[in-house]
C-alpha positions in Angstrom: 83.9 76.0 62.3 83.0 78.8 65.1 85.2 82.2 64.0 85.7 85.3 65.8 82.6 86.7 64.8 80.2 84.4 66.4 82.4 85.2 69.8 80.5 88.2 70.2 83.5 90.8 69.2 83.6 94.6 69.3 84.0 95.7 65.2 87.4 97.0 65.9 88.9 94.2 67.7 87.6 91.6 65.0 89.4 94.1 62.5 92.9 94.7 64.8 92.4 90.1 64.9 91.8 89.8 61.0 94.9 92.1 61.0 97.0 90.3 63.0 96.8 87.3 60.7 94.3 85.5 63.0 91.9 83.4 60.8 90.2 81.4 63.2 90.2 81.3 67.3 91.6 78.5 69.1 89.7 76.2 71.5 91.0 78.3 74.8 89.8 81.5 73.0 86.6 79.6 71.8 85.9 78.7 75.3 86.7 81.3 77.4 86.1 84.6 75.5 82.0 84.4 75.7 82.3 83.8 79.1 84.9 87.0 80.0 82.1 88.9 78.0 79.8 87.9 80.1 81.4 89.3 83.1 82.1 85.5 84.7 85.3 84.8 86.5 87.3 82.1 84.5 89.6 79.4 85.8 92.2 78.6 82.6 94.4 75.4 82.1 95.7 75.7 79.1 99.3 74.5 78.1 101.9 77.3 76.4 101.3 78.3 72.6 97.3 78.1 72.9 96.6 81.1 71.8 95.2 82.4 75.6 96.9 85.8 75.8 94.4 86.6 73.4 91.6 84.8 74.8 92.2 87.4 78.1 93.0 90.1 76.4 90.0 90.8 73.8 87.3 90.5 76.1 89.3 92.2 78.3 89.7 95.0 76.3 86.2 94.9 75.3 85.1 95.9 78.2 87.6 98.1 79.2 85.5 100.1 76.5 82.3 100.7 78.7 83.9 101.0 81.7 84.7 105.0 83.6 88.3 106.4 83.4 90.6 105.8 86.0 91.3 108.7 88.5 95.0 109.6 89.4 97.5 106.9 89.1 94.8 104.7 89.2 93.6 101.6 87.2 90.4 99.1 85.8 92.7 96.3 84.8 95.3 94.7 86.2 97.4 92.0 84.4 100.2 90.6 86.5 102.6 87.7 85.4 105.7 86.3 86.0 109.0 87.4 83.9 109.5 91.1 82.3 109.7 89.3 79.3 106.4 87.6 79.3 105.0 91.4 80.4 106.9 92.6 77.3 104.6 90.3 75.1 101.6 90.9 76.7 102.1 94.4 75.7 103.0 94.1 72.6 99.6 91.6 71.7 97.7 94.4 73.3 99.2 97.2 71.1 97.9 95.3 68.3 94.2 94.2 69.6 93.8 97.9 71.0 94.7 100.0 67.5 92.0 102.3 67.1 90.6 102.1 70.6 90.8 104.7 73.4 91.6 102.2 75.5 95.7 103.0 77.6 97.8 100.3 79.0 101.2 100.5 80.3 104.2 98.1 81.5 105.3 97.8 85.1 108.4 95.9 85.6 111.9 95.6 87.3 114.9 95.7 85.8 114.5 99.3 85.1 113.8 102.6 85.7 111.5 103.6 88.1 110.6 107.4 86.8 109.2 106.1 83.0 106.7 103.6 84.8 105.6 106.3 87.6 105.1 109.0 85.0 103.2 106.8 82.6 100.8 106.1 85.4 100.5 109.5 86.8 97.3 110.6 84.8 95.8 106.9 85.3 95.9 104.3 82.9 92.9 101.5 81.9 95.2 98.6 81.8 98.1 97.9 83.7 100.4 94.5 83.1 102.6 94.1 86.0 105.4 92.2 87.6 104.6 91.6 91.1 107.5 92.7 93.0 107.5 96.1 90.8 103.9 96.7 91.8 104.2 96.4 95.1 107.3 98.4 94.9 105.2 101.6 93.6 101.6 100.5 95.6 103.9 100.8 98.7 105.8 104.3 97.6 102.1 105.3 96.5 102.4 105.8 92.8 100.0 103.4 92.2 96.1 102.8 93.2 94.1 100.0 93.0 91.0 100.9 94.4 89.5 100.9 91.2 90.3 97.8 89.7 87.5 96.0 88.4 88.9 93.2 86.2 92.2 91.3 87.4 94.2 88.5 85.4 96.5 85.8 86.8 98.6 85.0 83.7 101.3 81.9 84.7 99.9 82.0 88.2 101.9 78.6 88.9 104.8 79.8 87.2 104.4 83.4 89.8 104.0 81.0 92.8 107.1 78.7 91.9 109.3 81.8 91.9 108.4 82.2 95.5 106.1 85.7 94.5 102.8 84.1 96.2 103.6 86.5 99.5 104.1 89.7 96.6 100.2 87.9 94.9 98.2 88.5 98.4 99.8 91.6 99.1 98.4 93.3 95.8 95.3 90.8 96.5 94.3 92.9 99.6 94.9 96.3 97.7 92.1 95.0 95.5 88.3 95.8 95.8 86.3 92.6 96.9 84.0 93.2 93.6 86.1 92.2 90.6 85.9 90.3 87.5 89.0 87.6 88.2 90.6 85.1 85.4 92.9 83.1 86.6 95.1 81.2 84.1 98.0 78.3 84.5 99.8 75.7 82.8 99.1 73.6 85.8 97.3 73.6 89.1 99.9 71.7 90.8 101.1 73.3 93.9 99.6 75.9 95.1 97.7 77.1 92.3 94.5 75.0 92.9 94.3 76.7 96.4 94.9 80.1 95.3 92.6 79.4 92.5 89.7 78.2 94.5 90.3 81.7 97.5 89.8 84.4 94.5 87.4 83.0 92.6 83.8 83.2 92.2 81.6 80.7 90.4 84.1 80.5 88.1 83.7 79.2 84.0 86.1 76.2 84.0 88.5 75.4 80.7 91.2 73.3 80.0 92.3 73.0 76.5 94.5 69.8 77.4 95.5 67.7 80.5 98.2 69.7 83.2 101.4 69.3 82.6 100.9 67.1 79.4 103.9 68.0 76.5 102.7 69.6 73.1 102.0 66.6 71.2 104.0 67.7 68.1 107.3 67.9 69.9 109.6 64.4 69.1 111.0 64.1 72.8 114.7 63.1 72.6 116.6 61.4 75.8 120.7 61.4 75.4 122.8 59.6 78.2 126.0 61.6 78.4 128.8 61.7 81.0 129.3 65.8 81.8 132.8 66.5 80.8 131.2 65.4 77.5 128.0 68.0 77.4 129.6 70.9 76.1 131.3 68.8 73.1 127.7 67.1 72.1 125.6 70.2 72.4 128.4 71.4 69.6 127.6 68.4 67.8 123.7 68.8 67.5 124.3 72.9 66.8 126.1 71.8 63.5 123.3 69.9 62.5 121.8 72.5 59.8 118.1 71.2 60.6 118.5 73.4 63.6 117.3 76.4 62.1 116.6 78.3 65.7 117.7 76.3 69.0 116.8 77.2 72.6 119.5 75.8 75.1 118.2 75.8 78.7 121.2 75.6 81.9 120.7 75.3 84.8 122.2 78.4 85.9 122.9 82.0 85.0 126.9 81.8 85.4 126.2 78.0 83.7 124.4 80.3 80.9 126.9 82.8 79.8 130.0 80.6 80.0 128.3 77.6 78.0 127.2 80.6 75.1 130.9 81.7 75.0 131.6 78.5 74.7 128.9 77.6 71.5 130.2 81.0 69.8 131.8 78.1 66.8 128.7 77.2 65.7 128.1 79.9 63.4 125.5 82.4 63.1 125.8 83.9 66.7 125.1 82.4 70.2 124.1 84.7 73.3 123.1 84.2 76.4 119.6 85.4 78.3 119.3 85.4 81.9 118.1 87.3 85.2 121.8 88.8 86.0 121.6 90.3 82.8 120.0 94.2 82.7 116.6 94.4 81.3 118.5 96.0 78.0 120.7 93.3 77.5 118.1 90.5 77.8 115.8 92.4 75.5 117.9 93.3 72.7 119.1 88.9 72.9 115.7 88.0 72.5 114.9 90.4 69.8 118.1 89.6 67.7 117.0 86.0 68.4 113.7 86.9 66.8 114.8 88.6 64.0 117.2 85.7 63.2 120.5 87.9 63.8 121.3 84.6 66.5 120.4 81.1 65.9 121.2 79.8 69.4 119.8 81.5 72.7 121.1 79.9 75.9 119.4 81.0 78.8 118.0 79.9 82.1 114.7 79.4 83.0 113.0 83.2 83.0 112.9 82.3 79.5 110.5 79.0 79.9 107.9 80.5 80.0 106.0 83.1 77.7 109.2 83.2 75.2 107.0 83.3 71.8 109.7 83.3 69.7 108.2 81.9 65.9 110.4 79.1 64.1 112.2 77.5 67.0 112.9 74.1 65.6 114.8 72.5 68.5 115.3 72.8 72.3 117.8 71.6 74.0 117.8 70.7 77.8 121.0 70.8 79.0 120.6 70.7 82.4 117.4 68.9 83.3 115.4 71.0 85.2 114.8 70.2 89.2 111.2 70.8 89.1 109.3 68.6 86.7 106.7 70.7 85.6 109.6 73.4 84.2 110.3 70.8 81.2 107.1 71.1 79.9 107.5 75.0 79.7 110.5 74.4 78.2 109.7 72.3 75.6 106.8 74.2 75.2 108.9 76.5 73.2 109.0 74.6 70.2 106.3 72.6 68.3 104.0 76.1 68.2 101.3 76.9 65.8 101.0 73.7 64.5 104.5 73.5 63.8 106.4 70.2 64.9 109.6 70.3 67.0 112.0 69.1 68.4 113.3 68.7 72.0 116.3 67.1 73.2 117.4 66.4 76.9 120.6 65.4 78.2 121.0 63.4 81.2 124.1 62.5 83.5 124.5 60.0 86.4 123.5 62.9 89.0 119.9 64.0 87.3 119.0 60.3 87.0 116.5 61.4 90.0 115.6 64.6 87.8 114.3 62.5 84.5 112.2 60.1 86.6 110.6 62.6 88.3 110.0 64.6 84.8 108.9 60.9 83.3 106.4 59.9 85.8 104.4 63.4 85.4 104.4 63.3 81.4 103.1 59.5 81.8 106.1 59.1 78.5 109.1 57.3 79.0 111.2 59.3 76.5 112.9 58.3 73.5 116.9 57.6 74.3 119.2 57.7 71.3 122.1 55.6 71.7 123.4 56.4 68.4 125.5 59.8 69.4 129.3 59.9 69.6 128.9 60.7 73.3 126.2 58.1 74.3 126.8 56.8 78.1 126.3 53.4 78.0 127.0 52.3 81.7 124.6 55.3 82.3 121.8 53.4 80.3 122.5 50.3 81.5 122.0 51.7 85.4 119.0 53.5 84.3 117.3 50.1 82.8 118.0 47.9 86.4 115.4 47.8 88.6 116.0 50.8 91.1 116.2 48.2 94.5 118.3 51.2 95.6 117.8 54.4 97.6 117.6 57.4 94.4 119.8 59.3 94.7 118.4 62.4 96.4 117.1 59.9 99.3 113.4 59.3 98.0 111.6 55.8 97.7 113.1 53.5 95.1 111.7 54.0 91.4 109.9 51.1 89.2 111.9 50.1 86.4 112.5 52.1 83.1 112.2 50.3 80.0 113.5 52.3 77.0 113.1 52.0 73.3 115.8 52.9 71.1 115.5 55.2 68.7 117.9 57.1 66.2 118.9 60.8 65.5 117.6 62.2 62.5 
């Protein structure tokens, strides 16, 4: 069994790792930390809750160690990645790998105040994790320089592009020296990423822990048929259920959020809501209150789909399915972590019918529908099981037909 020390590990990081309860490295870290050492550029397909924040992050700090001090508001590396949350965590991991290293990293986000970020970078700083409409927000006022950078990291590059930042990427792409060590990781290349991939990189290492796009194996995928006035009423249902020890709810929208939270409040145990209309304060004291177990039930849109390592969430619950395909396998991502199993259950009306096929046909898994629920839909089965000789309902090609098996709630 290969461990940390045969990766080739500066002393202190393996003793900030042993620290941090890590025992043994995962595949992604296996694969792709020798590599980083070596100095290679890395292309990374790796599915959420694989352990490759730290697979980036101790080589990168490793050689952050023999590398010359920024100058003025300056930097060597240069994180960037989708949400303020997901930045939050990738700070956090960092505090711990770095302890006892004279190695600086700081947070740029939005959301909040620009003064704290522009001070914090004032004397230079060796690692910067970034937000990319922040960055380029202080790279165009001039309070940040990245002239210097010599080692950049892509971290959700698919989930950056599907936010529409790809314009905000090449814009801090040109700031960048040509020389650089580049790592580049995503759940998926669907998209764009592949291209963007293949115009930054360099030779690059190859890994891929699992197929793109393919659900963590340990999440039991749950389908329910349900008309919409009757949503709200079953997702009240399932919350009583007291095997839900820690549920994630995902909506569709940020209004949809807050008012189906206010809604869930009789549950027990606290319900609040986490979206991107909420201040930065707001949505960080939710999600730590929903890590400490102060609330058992976060609803939120999807900023929180991806990068939310939140420990112990037993069930997700989709209830709007998500437009784009490949967000459902961020979201469910969220449970079924560290081994853990999990369990993630998506409700379906009449007008996402087009929704689940498309999420269907890219996990290659016709999911499990449970009939026995006091708000099944059975006309909304029954339409689902005919052969589609139709138009869908968005105007695209008809579908093949779905066969189902039935299956029962726990």
């Amino acid at each position: 069994m290969t461990s940390f020390e045969s990766l080739g590990l500066h002393e202190a990081l393996l003793r900030n790792v042993a620290a941090a309860g890590y025992e043994t490295p995962t595949p992604i870290q296996v694969q792709a930390i020798p590599p980083l050492l070596e100095g290679r550029d890395l292309l990374g397909c790796a599915q959420t809750g694989t352990g490759k924040t730290a697979a980036f992050c101790l080589p990168l700090l490793q050689r952050l160690l023999h590398t010359a001090k920024p100058n003025r508001r300056a930097c060597v590396g240069l994180i960037l990645t989708p949400t303020r949350e997901l930045a939050a965590q990738i700070g956090d991991n960092l505090a711990v790998y770095s302890r006892g290293l004279q190695v600086s990293h700081t947070l740029v986000y939005g959301g909040v105040g620009y003064a704290p970020q522009i001070k914090s970078l004032q004397p230079g700083c060796d690692l910067v994790v970034a937000t990319p409409g922040r960055l380029l927000d202080l790279l165009r006022q001039r309070m940040i320089r990245l002239d210097q950078v010599e080692f950049l990291v892509l971290d959700e590059a698919d989930r950056m592009l599907d936010m529409g930042f790809i314009h905000d990427i090449r814009a801090v792409l040109a700031a960048l020296p040509e020389q650089r060590q580049t790592m580049f990781f995503s759940a998926t290349m669907a998209g764009g990423a592949e291209q963007l991939a293949q115009s930054i990189l360099h030779d690059p290492v190859q890994v891929a822990v699992a197929p793109s796009a393919t659900p963590i194996e340990l999440v039991e995928q749950r389908l329910m048929f349900v008309d919409p006035a009757n949503k709200r009423a079953l997702l009240g249902e399932l919350l009583r259920d007291e095997s839900v020890e820690r549920a994630l709810v995902f909506t569709r929208t940020k209004h949809g959020a807050s008012r189906l939270a206010r809604a869930m409040i009789h549950v027990g145990k606290g319900v609040e809501a986490i979206h991107g209309g909420m201040t930065q304060s707001a949505r960080t004291r939710a999600l730590q209150d929903f890590r400490d177990g102060k609330i058992r039930v976060l609803v939120a849109t999807d900023v929180a789909g991806r990068g939310l390592d939140v420990e112990g969430i037993s069930h997700v619950y989709n209830y709007d399915l998500p437009q784009e395909p490949e967000a459902y396998v961020h979201r469910i991502g969220r449970t079924g972590r560290a081994g853990a199993g999990g369990v993630a259950v998506s409700f379906c009306s009449f007008e996402e019918f087009d929704d689940l096929r498309g999420i269907e046909r890219l996990i290659q898994t016709q999911i499990t529908v449970v009939e026995e629920q006091p708000y099944h839909a059975d006309h909304l089965h029954g339409m689902m099981r005919r052969p589609a000789n139709r138009p869908s309902i968005r105007g695209s090609q008809p579908t093949n037909r779905f066969t189902r098996r039935r299956a029962f709630g726990r």
